[in-house]
C-alpha positions as a printed NumPy array, in Angstrom:
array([[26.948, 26.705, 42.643],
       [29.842, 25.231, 44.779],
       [27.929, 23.914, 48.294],
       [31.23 , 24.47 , 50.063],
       [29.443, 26.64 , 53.273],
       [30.977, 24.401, 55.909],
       [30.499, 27.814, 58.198],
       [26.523, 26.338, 58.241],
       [26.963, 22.673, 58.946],
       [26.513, 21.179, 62.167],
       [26.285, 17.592, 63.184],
       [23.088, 17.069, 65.354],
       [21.469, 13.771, 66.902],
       [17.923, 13.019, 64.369],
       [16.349, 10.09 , 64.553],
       [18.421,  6.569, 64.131],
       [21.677,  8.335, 64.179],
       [23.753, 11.822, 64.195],
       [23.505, 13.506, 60.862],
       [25.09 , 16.311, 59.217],
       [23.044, 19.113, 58.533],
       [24.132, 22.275, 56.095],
       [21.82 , 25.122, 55.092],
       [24.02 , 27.312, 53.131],
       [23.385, 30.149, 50.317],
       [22.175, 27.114, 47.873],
       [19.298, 25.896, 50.435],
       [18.865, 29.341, 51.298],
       [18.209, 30.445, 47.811],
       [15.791, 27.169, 46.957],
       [13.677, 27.727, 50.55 ],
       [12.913, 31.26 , 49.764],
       [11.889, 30.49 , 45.963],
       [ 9.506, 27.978, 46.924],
       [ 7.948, 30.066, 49.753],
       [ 8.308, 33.501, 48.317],
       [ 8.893, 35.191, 51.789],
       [12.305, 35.874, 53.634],
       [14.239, 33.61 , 55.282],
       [15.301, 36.206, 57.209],
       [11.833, 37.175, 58.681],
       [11.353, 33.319, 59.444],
       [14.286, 33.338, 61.266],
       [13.455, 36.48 , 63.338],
       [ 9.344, 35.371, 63.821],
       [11.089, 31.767, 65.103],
       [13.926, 33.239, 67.193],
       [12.349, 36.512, 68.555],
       [ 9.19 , 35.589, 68.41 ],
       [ 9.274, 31.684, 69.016],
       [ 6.376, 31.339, 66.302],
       [ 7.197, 28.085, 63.995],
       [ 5.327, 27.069, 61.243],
       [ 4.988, 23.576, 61.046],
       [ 5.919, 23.761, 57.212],
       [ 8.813, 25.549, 58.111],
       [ 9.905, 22.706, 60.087],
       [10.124, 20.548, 58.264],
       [10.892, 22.139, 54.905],
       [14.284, 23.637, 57.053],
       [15.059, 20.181, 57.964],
       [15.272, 18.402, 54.717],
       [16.921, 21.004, 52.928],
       [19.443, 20.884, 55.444],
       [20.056, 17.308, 55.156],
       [20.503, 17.248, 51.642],
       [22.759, 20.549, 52.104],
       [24.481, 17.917, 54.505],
       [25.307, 15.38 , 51.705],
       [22.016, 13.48 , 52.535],
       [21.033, 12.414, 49.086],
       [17.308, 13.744, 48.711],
       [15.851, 10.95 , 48.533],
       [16.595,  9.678, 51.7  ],
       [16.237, 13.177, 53.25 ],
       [12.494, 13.105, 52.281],
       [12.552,  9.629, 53.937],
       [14.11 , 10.942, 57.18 ],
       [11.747, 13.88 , 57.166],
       [ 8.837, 11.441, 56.798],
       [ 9.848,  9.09 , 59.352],
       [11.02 , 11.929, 62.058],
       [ 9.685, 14.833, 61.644],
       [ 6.3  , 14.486, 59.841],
       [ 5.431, 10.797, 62.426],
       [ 6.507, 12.766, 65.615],
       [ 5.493, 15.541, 68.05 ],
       [ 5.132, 18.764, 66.464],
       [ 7.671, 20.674, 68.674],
       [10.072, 17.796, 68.804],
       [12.191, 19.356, 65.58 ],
       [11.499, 23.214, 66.485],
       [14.949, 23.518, 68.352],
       [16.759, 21.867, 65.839],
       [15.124, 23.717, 62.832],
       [16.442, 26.993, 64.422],
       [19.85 , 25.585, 65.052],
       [20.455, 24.836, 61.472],
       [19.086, 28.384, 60.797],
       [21.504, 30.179, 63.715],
       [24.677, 28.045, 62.212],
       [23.158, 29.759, 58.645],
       [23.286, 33.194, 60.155],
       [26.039, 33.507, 62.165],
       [28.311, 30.538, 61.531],
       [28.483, 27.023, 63.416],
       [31.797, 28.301, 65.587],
       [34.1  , 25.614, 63.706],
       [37.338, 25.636, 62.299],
       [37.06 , 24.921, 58.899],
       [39.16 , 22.037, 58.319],
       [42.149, 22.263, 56.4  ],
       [43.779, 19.519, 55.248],
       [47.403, 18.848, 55.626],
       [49.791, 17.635, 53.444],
       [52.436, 15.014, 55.017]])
């Protein structure tokens, strides 16, 4: 499946730098197998509700990264280093940006590139 959902990637300040962070149909798709619930409801319980699941977190996070171009590897590194070694609410805001710029686009131009 072409990863091409540059509508869902934002660029976002994590840790020792600024990263780019994509949660398209692909991460979509692999988060809800490995869960078995809706991505939608998490989205709603963490936007209307404000409820989080620390799982959720971080889970969001690294598949986001790698959706990013993060090779996994180093994702799962990141992840470790900081989100699983620091506060638990320090990564709530930026799990549920990832997941707006999922749902309703990161307000971007794609860019197109031009020739000459």
């Amino acid at each position: 499946m072409d990863n091409d959902h540059s509508y869902a990637r934002i660029t976002q300040p994590f840790g020792d730098g600024n990263y780019d962070f994509q949660f398209g149909w692909p991460e979509a798709l692999e988060w809800e197998a490995k869960y078995s619930r809706s991505l939608f409801g998490t989205f709603n319980r963490m936007h209307r509700e404000g409820i989080y699941l620390i799982g959720d977190i971080k889970e969001i996070v690294r598949l986001a990264l790698v959706g990013g171009g993060t090779k996994p590897v180093d994702a799962l590194r990141l992840v470790e280093r900081y989100v699983e070694k620091r506060p638990l609410t320090e990564n709530m805001a930026l799990s549920l940006m990832i997941l707006e710029a999922s749902f309703f686009g990161n307000d971007t131009p794609a860019v197109v590139p031009v020739d000459g």
